[in-house]
PyMOL commands that place a pseudoatom at each C-alpha (Angstrom):
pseudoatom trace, name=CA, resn=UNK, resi=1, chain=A, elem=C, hetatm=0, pos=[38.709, -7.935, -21.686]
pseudoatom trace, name=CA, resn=UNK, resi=2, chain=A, elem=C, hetatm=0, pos=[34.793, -9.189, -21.703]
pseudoatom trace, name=CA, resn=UNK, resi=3, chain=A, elem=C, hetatm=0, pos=[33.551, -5.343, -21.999]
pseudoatom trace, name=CA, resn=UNK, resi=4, chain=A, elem=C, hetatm=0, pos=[29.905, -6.933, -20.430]
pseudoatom trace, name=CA, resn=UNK, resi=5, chain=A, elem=C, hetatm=0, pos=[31.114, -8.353, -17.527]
pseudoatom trace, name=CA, resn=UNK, resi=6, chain=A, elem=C, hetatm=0, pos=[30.115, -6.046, -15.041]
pseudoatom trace, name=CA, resn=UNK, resi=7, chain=A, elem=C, hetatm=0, pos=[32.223, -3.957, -13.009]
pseudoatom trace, name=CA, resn=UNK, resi=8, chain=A, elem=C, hetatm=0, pos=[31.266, -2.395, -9.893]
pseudoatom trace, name=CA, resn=UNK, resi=9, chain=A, elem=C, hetatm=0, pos=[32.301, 1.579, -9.922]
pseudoatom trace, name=CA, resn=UNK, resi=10, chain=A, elem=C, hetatm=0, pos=[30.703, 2.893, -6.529]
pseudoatom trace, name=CA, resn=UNK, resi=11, chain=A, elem=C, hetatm=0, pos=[32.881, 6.006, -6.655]
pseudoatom trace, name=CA, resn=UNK, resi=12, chain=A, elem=C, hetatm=0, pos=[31.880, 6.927, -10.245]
pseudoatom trace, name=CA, resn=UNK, resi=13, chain=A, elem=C, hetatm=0, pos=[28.712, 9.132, -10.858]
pseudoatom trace, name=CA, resn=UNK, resi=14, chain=A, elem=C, hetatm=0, pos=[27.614, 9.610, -14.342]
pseudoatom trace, name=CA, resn=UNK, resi=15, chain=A, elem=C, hetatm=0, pos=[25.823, 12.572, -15.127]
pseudoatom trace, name=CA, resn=UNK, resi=16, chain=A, elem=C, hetatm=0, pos=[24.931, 14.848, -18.282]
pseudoatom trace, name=CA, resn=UNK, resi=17, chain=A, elem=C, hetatm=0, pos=[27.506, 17.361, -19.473]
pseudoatom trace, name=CA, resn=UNK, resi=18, chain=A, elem=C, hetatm=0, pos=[27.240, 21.333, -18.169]
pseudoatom trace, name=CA, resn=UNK, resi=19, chain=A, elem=C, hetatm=0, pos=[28.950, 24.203, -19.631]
pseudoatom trace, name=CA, resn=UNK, resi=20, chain=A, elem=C, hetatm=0, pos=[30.319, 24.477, -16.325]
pseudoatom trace, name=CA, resn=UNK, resi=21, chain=A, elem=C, hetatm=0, pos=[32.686, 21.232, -16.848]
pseudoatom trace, name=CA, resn=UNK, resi=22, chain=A, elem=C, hetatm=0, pos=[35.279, 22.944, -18.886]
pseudoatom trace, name=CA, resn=UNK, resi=23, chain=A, elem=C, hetatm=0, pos=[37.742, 23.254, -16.725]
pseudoatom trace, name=CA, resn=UNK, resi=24, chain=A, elem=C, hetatm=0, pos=[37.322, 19.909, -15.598]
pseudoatom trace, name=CA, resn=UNK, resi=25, chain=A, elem=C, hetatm=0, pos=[37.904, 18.801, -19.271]
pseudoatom trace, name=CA, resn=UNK, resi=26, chain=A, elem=C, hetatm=0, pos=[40.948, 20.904, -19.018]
pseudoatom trace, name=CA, resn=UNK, resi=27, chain=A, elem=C, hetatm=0, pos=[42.127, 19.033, -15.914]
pseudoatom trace, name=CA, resn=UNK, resi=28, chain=A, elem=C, hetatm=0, pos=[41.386, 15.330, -17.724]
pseudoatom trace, name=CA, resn=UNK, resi=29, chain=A, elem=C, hetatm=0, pos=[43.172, 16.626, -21.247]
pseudoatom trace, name=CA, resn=UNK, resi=30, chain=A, elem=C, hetatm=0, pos=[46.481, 17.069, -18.595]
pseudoatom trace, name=CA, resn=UNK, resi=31, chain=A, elem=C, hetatm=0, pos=[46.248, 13.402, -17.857]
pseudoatom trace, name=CA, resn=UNK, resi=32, chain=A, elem=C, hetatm=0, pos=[45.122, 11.354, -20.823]
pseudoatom trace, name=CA, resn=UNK, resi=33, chain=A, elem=C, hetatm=0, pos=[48.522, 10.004, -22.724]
pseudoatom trace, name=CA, resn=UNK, resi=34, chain=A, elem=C, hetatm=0, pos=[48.651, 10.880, -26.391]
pseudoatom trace, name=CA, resn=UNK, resi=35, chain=A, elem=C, hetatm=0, pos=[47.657, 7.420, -27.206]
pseudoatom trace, name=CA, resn=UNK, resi=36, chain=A, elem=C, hetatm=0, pos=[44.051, 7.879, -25.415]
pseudoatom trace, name=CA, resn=UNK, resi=37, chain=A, elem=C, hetatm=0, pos=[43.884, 11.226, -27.091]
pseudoatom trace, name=CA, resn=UNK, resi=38, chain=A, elem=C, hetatm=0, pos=[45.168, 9.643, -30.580]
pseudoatom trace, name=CA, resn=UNK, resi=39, chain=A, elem=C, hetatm=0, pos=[42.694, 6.853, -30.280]
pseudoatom trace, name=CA, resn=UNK, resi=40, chain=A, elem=C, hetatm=0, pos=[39.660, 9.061, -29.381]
pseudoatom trace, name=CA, resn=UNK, resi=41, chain=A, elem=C, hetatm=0, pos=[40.523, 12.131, -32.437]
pseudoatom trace, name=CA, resn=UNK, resi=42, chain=A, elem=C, hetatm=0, pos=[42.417, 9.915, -34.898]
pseudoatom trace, name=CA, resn=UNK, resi=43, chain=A, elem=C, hetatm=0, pos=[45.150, 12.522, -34.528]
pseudoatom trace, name=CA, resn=UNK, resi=44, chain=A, elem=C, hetatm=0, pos=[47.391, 13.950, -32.245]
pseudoatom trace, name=CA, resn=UNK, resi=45, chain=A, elem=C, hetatm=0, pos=[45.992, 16.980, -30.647]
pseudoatom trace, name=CA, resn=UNK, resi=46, chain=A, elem=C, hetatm=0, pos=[48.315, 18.506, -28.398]
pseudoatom trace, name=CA, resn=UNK, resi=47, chain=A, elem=C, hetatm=0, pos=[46.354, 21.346, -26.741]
pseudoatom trace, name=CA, resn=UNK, resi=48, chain=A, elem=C, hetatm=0, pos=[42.033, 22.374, -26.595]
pseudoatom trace, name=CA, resn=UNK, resi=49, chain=A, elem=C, hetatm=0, pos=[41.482, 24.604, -28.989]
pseudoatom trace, name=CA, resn=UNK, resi=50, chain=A, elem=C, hetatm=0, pos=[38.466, 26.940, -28.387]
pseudoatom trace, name=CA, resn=UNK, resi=51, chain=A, elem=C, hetatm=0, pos=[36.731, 25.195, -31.354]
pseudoatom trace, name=CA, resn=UNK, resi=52, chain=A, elem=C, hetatm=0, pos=[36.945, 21.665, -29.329]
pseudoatom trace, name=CA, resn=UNK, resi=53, chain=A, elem=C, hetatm=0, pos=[36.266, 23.276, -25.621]
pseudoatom trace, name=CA, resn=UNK, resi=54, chain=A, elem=C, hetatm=0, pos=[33.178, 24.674, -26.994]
pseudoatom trace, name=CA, resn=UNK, resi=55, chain=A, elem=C, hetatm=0, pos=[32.050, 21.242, -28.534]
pseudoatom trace, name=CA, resn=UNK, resi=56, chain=A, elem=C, hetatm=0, pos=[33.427, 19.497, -25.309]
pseudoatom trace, name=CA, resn=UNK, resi=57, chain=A, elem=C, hetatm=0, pos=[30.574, 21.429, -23.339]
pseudoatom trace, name=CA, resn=UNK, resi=58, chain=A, elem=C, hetatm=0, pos=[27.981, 22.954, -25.473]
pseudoatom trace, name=CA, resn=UNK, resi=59, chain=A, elem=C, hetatm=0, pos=[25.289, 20.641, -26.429]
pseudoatom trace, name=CA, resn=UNK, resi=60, chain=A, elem=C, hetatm=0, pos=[21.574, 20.768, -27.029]
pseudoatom trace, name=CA, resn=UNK, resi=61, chain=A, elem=C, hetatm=0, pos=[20.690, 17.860, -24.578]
pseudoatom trace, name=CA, resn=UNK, resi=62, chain=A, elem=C, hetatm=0, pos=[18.775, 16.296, -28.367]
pseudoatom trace, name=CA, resn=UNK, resi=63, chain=A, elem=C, hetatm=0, pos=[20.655, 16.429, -31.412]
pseudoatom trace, name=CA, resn=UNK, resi=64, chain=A, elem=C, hetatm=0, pos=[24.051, 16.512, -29.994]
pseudoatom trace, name=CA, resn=UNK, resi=65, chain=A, elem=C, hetatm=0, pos=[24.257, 15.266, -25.811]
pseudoatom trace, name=CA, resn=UNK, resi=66, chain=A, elem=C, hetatm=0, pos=[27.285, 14.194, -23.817]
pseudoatom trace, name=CA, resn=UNK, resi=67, chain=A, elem=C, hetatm=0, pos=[26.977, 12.249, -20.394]
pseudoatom trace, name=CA, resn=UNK, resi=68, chain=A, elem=C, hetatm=0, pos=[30.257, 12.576, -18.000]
pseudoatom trace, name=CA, resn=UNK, resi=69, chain=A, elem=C, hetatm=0, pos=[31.847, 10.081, -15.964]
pseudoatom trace, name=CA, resn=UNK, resi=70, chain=A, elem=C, hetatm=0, pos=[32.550, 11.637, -12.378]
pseudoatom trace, name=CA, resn=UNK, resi=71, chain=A, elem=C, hetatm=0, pos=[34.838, 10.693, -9.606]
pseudoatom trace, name=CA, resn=UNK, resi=72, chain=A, elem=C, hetatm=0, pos=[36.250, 12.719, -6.614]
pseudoatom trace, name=CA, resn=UNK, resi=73, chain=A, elem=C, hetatm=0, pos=[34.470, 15.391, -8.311]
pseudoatom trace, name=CA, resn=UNK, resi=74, chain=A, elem=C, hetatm=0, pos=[37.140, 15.054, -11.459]
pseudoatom trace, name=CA, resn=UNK, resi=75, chain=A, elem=C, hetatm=0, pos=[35.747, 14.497, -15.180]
pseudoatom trace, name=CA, resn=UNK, resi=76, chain=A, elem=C, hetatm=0, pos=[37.031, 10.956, -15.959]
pseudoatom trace, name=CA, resn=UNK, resi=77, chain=A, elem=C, hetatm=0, pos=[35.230, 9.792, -18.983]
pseudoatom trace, name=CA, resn=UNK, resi=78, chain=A, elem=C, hetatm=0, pos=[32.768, 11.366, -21.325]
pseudoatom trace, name=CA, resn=UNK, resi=79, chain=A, elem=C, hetatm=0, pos=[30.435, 9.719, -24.150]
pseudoatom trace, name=CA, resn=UNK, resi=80, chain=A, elem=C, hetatm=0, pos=[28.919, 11.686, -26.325]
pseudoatom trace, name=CA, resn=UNK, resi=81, chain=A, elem=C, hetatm=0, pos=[26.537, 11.305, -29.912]
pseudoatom trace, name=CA, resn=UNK, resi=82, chain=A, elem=C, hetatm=0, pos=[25.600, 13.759, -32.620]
pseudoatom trace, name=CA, resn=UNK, resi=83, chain=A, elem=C, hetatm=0, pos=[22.502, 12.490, -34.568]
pseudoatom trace, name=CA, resn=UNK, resi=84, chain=A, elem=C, hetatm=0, pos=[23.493, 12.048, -38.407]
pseudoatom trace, name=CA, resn=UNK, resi=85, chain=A, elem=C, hetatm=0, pos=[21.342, 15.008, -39.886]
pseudoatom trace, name=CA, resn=UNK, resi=86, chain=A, elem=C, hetatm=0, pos=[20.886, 12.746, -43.229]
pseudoatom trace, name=CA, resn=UNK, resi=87, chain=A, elem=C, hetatm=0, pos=[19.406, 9.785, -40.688]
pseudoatom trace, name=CA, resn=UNK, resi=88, chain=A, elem=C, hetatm=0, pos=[17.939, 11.186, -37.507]
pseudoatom trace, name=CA, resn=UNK, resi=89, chain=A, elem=C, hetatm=0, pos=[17.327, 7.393, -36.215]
pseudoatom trace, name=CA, resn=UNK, resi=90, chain=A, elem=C, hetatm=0, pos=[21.052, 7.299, -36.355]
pseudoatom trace, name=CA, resn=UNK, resi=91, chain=A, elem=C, hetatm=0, pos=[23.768, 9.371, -34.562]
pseudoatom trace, name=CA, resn=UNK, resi=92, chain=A, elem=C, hetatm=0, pos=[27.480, 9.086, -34.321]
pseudoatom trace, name=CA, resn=UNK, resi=93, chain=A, elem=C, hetatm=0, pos=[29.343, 8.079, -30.577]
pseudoatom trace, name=CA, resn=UNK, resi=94, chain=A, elem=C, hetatm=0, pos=[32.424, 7.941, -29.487]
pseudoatom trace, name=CA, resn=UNK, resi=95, chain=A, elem=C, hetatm=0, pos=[33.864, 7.651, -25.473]
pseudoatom trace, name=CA, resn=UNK, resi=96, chain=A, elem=C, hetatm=0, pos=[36.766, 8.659, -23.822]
pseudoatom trace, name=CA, resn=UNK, resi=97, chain=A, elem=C, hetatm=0, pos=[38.361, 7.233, -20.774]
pseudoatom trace, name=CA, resn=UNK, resi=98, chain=A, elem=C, hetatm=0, pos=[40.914, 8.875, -18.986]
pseudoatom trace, name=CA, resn=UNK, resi=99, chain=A, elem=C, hetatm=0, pos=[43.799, 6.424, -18.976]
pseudoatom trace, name=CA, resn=UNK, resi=100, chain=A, elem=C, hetatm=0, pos=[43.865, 5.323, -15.245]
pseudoatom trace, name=CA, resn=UNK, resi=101, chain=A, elem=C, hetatm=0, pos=[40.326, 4.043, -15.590]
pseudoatom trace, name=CA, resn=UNK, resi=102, chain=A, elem=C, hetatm=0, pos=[40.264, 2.190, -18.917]
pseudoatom trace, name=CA, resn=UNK, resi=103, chain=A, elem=C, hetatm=0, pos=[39.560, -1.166, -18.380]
pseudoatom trace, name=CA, resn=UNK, resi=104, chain=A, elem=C, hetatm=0, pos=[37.391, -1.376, -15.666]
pseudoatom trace, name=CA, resn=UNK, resi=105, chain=A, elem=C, hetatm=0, pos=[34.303, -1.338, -17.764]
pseudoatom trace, name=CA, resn=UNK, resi=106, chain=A, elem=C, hetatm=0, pos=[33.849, 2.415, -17.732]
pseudoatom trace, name=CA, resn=UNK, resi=107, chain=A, elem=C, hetatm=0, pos=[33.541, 2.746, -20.890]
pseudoatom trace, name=CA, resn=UNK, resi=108, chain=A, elem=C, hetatm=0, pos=[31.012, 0.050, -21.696]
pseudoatom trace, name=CA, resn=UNK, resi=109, chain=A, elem=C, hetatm=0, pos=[28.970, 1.207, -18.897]
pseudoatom trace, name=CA, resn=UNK, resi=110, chain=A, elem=C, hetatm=0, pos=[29.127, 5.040, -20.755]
pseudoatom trace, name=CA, resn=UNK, resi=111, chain=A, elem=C, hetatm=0, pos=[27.871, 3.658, -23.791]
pseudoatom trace, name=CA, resn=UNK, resi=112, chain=A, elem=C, hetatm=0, pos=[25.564, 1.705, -22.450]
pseudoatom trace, name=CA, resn=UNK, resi=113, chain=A, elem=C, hetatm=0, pos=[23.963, 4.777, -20.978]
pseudoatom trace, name=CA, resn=UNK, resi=114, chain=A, elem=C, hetatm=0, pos=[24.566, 6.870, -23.829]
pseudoatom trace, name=CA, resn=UNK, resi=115, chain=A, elem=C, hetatm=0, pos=[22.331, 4.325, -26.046]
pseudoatom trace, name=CA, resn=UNK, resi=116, chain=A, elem=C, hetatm=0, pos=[19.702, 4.155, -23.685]
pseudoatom trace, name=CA, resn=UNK, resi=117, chain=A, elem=C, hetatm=0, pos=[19.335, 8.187, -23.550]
pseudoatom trace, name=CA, resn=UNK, resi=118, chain=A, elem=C, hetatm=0, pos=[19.624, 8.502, -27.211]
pseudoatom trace, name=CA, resn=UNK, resi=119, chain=A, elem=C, hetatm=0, pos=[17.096, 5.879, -27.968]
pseudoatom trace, name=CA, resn=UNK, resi=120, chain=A, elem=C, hetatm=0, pos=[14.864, 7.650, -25.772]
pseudoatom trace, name=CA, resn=UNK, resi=121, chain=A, elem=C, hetatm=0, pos=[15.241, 11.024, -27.998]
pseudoatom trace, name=CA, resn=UNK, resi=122, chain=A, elem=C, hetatm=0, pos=[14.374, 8.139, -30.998]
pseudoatom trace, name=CA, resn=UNK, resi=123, chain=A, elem=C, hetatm=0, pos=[17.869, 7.340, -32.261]
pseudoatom trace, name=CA, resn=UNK, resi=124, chain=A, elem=C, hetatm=0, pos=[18.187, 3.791, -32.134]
pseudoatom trace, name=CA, resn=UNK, resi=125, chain=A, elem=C, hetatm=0, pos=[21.288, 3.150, -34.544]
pseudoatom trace, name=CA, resn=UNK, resi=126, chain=A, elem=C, hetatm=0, pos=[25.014, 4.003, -33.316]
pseudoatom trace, name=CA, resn=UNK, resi=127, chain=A, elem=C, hetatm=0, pos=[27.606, 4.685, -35.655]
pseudoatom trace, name=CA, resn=UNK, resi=128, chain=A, elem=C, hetatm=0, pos=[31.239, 5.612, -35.636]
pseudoatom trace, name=CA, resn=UNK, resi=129, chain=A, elem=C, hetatm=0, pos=[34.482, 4.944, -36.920]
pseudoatom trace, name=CA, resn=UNK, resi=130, chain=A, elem=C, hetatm=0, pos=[37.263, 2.644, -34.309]
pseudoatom trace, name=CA, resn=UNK, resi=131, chain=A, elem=C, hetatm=0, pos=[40.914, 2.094, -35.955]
pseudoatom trace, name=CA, resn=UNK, resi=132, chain=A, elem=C, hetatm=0, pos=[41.810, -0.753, -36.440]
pseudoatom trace, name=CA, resn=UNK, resi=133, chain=A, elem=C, hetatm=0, pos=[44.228, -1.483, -34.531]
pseudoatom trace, name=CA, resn=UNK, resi=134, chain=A, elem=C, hetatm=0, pos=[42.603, -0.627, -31.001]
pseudoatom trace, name=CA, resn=UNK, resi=135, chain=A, elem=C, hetatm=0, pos=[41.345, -4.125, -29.844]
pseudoatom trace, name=CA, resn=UNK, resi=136, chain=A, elem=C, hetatm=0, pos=[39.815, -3.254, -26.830]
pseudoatom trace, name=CA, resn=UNK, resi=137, chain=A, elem=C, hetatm=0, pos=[37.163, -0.776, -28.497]
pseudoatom trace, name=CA, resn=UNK, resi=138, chain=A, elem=C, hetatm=0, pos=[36.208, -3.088, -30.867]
pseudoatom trace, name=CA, resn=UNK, resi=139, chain=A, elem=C, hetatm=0, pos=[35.838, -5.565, -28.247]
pseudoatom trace, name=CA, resn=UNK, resi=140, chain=A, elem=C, hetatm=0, pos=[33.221, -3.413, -26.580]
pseudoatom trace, name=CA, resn=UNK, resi=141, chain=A, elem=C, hetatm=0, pos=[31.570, -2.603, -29.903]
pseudoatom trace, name=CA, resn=UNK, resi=142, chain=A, elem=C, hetatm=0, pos=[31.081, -6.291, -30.958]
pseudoatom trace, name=CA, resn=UNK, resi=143, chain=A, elem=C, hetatm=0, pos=[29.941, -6.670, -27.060]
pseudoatom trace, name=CA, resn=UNK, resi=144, chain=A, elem=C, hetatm=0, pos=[27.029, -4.115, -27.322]
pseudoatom trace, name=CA, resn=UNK, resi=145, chain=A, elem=C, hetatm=0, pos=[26.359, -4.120, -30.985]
pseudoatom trace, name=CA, resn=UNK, resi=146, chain=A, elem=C, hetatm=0, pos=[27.004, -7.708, -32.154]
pseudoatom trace, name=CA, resn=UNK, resi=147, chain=A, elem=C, hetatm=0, pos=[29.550, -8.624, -34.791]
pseudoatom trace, name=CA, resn=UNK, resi=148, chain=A, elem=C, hetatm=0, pos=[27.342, -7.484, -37.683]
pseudoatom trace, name=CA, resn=UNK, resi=149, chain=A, elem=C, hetatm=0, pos=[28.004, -4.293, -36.578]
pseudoatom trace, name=CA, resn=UNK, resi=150, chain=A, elem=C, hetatm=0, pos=[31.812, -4.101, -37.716]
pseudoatom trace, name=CA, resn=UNK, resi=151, chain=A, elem=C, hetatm=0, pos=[32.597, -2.984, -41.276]
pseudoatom trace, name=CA, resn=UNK, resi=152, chain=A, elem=C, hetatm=0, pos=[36.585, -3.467, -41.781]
pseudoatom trace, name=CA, resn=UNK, resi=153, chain=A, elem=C, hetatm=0, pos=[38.050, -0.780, -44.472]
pseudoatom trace, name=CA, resn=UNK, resi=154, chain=A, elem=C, hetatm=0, pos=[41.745, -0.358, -43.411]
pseudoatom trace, name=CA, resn=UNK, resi=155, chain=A, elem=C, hetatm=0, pos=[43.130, 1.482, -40.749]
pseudoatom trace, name=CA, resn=UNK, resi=156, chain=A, elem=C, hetatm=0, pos=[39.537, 2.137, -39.871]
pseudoatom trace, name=CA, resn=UNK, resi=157, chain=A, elem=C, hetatm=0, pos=[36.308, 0.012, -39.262]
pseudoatom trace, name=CA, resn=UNK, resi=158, chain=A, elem=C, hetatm=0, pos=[33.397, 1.571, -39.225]
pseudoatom trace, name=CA, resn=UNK, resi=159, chain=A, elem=C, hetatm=0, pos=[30.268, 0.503, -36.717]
pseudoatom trace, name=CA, resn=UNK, resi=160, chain=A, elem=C, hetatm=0, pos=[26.730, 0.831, -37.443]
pseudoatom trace, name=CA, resn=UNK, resi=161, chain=A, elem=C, hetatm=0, pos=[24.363, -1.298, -35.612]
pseudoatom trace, name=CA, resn=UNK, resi=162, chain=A, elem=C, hetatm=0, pos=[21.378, -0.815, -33.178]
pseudoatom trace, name=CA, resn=UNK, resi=163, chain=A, elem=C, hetatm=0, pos=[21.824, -1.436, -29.130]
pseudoatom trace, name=CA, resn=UNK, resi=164, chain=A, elem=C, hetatm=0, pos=[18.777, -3.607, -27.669]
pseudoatom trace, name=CA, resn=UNK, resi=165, chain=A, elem=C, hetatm=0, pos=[18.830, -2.855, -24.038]
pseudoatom trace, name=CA, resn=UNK, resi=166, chain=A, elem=C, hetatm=0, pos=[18.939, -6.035, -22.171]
pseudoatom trace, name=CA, resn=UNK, resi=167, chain=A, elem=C, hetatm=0, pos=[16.207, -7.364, -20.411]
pseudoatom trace, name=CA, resn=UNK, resi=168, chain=A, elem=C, hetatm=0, pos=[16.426, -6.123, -16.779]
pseudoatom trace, name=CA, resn=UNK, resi=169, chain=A, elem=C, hetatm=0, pos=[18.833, -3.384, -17.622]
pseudoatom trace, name=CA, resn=UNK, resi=170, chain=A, elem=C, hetatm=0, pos=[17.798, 0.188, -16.199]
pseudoatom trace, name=CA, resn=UNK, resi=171, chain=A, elem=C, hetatm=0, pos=[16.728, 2.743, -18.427]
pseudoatom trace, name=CA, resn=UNK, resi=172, chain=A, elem=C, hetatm=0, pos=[18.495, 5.744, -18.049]
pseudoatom trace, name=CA, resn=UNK, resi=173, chain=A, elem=C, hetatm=0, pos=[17.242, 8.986, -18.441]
pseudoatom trace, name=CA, resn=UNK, resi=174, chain=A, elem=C, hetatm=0, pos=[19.358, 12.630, -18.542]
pseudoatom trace, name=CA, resn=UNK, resi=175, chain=A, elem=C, hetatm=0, pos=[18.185, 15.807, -19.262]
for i in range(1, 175): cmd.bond("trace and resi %d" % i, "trace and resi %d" % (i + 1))
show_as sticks, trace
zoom trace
C-alpha cells in the first residue's frame, strides 16, 4: 500500500481524546483481532486493565495528547505521543486502527495529524519502535519519515526521524 496516496474518509471525524471516550475504547478493544492488538502493545493483552483505560483517556493535551478517529459516533483509530522527558523536541507515537479500517489510509492520515499538533507544542522528532515483521507500518513510516528514519535491530526497528509537513498540507490544531 502507498500510505501517501490519499484516501478520501468523509465519514471519519478526527478529534482530540476526552475522558469521556472510555467506553468507546471499550467498544473498539471488542473488535480489534489479537493481531491489531499484538502489533500495537508488542504483546497479547487480552482485556483493559485500569492501568491502560486510564492512559487510553487521560492526557495533558502537551506532554502526553491522543487524537481519535471517529465514525458513526464509534472510536475507530487513535494516535497518540508522549514527549521523551530526556529530549522534549522528541516524543514517542504509535496508532491504532481498528481492523475494518486499516488500509484505507487512516492511519497515515492520524499521524499525519498527530505530527502536525505535536510540532506545534515544539516536538518535531517522532520516535517509536514497529516489529519487524509488520510491513505495512513500516511502509507508512518510511512514507512520512523517509528511509533514514528506520533503524533495523531484530524483531524490532526502531524510528526516529522528523515529519516536514508538506507544502500545501493543513495545519492542524487540537486542544
Amino acid at each position: 500500500m502507498n500510505s501517501e496516496r490519499l484516501v478520501v474518509l468523509p465519514a471519519v471525524a478526527t478529534r482530540p481524546v476526552r475522558p469521556d471516550d472510555l467506553a468507546a475504547f471499550e467498544r473498539m478493544w471488542a473488535r480489534l483481532s489479537e493481531e491489531t492488538i499484538y502489533r500495537r502493545f508488542h504483546a497479547p493483552i487480552k482485556r483493559l486493565s485500569l492501568k491502560l483505560r486510564r492512559y487510553l483517556v487521560d492526557v495533558d493535551h502537551l506532554d502526553h495528547d491522543a487524537l481519535v478517529a471517529v465514525a458513526g459516533g464509534e472510536v475507530i483509530a487513535v494516535a497518540r505521543y508522549h514527549r521523551c522527558a530526556d529530549e522534549p523536541g522528541a516524543a514517542e507515537v504509535a496508532v491504532l486502527v481498528e481492523d475494518a479500517w486499516q488500509g484505507r489510509g487512516l492511519g497515515a492520515r492520524m499521524l499525519r495529524e498527530l505530527a502536525s499538533l505535536a510540532g506545534h507544542r515544539g516536538i518535531h522528532v517522532l520516535t517509536g519502535e514497529v516489529q519487524s515483521d509488520n510491513l505495512r507500518m513500516l511502509d507508512l513510516v518510511q512514507s512520512l519519515l523517509g528511509p533514514g528514519s528506520l533503524q533495523p535491530g531484530g524483531t524490532v526497528v526502531r524510528v526516529r526521524g522528523r515529519w516536514v509537513r508538506p507544502e500545501g498540507h493543513p495545519t492542524v490544531i487540537a486542544s
